[in-house]
Structures are given as structure tokens and as C-alpha cells.
N, C-alpha and C positions, 0 to 999 in steps of 0.2 A: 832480551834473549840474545844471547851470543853465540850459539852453534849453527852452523852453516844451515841443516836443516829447517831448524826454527825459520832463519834467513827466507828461505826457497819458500816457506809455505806462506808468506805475506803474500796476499793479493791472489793466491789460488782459489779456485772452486772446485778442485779435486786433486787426489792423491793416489798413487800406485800401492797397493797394496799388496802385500806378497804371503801368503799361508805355504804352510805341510799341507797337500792333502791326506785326509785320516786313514781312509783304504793305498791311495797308491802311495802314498812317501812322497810326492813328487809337487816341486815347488808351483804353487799357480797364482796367479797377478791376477788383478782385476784395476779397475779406478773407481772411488769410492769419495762420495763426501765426507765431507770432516769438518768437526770445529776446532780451534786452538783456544786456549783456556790456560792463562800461566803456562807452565812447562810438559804440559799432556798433550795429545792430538787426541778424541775423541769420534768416535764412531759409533752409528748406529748401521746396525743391518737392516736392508727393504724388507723383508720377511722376518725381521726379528728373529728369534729364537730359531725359527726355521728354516733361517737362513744357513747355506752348505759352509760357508768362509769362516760363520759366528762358530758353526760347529767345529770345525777342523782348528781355531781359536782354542776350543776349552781343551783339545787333548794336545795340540803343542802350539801354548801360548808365545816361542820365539816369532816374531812377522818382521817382516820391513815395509818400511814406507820410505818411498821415493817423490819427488817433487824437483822443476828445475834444474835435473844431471846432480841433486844429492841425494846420499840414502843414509837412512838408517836402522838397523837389525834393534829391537827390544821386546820387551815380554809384555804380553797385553796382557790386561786382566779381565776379564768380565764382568758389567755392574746390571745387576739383576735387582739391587732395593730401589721400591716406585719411584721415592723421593729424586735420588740422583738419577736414574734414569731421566723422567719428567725435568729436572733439569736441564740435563743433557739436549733434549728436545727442543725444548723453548733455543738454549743454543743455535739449533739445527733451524727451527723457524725464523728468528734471527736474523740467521746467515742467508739464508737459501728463500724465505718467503714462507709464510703458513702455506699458501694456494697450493703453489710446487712441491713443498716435503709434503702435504697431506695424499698428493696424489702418486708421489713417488715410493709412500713410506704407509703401508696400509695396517702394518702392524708393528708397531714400536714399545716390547714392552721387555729390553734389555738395549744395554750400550755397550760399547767397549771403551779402555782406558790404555792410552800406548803412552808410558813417560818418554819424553825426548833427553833424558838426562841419564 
């Protein structure tokens, strides 16, 4: 990977994440796990579906993620089929531990897909 972002996210366990909120317009950051997977960063919401960030996601999919003083603005998509999703997961156990995501992560049945490219 050769963009600085890619770079910054080696050796992290979180990521700045930046939405539209849906009602006010108004940019809002959170820090959010993630996994790196070829040239995507991947997210799952704690609440899944019900989560406010995934929602404010499906009506304007431009975000940024930031990590180590780099950023990057691209369009997430939302992955909603079990298959990649449940993927995406095993990913996230992977990274972070079954014990900890199961406890962090109570409903996980959507992910997101941010390309770094």
C-alpha cells in the first residue's frame, strides 16, 4: 500500500471517523474499530443497523477517516449480504479478540466498506 493513509493505519486499533449528521448537516467524529483488508478500511457499527453514524452513512455516504495526522474523505458503502458481513467480522475477531468484539459489538448484522483509493 502506498498512500500515506494506508501508511498511518499500520499498527492502529482505531480510527477517526468523520459523518454528515442526517438531521443537522453537521460534521461529527467519533473513534471506531476497523479492519484493513487490501485497499478498504472496513467497519462494523456497535449497534449495527441501529447504529446513528451507520445511519447518517446510508444518506451521505462521503466520511473521512483520520489516523496518525492523515486523512482521508471517500464514499462508504454499506454491506448488508450475511456472507460479507460475517466476514467482515471474523476480520474484526481477528483483530480485536472474539471476547472483546463480542462484548463491544452485541449486534452485528451490516458493515461498512470505505476504499482508500
Amino acid at each position: 500500500m502506498t498512500n500515506a493513509i494506508g501508511d498511518a493505519l499500520q499498527g492502529v486499533r482505531e480510527v477517526e471517523l468523520t459523518v454528515t449528521g442526517r438531521k443537522t448537516g453537521r460534521q461529527i467524529s467519533r473513534p471506531v474499530w476497523f479492519v484493513l483488508d487490501e485497499d478498504s478500511v472496513f467497519l462494523v457499527p456497535v449497534t449495527g443497523s441501529d447504529s446513528e453514524w451507520y445511519k447518517n452513512v446510508r444518506q451521505t455516504p462521503m466520511v473521512q477517516l483520520a489516523a496518525n495526522g492523515s486523512a482521508l474523505s471517500s464514499s462508504a458503502t454499506p454491506i448488508t449480504d450475511a456472507d460479507r458481513v460475517d466476514h467482515v467480522v471474523t476480520m474484526f475477531r481477528d483483530k480485536y479478540g472474539a471476547e472483546q468484539f463480542a462484548s463491544y459489538y452485541p449486534k452485528h448484522n451490516v458493515a461498512v466498506q470505505v476504499p482508500l483509493g
